[in-house]
C-alpha positions in Angstrom: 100.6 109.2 84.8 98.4 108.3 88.0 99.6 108.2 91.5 99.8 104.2 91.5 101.7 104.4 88.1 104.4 106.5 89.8 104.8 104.5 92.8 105.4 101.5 90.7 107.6 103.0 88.5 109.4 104.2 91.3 109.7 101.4 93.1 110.8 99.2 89.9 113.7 101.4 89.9 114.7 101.3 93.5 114.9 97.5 92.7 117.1 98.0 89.7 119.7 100.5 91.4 119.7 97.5 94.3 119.9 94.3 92.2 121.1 95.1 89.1 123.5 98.2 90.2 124.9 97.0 93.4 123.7 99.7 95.5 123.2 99.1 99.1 119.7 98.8 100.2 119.9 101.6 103.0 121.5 104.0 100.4 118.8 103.1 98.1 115.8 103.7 100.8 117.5 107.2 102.1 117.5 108.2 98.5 113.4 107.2 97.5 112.1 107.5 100.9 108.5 108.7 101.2 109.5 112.4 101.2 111.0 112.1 97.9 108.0 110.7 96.5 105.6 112.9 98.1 107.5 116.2 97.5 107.6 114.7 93.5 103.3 114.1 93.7 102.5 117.9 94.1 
């Protein structure tokens, strides 16, 4: 899976957890902030 994919992907599921789950936005960005993704790209 490419770089893009993954950030998609990831992003697709910070939606969900918001929308669909009820999670609160800034919970949400604290979890998949950038240095989740980039320590998860090595």
């Amino acid at each position: 899976m490419g770089t893009s994919n993954y950030i998609d992907e990831c992003k697709r599921d910070a939606v969900h957890q918001i929308m669909v789950r009820g999670y609160p936005v800034r919970e949400v960005s604290r979890r998949w902030g950038p240095a989740s993704i980039l320590s998860t790209n090595g």
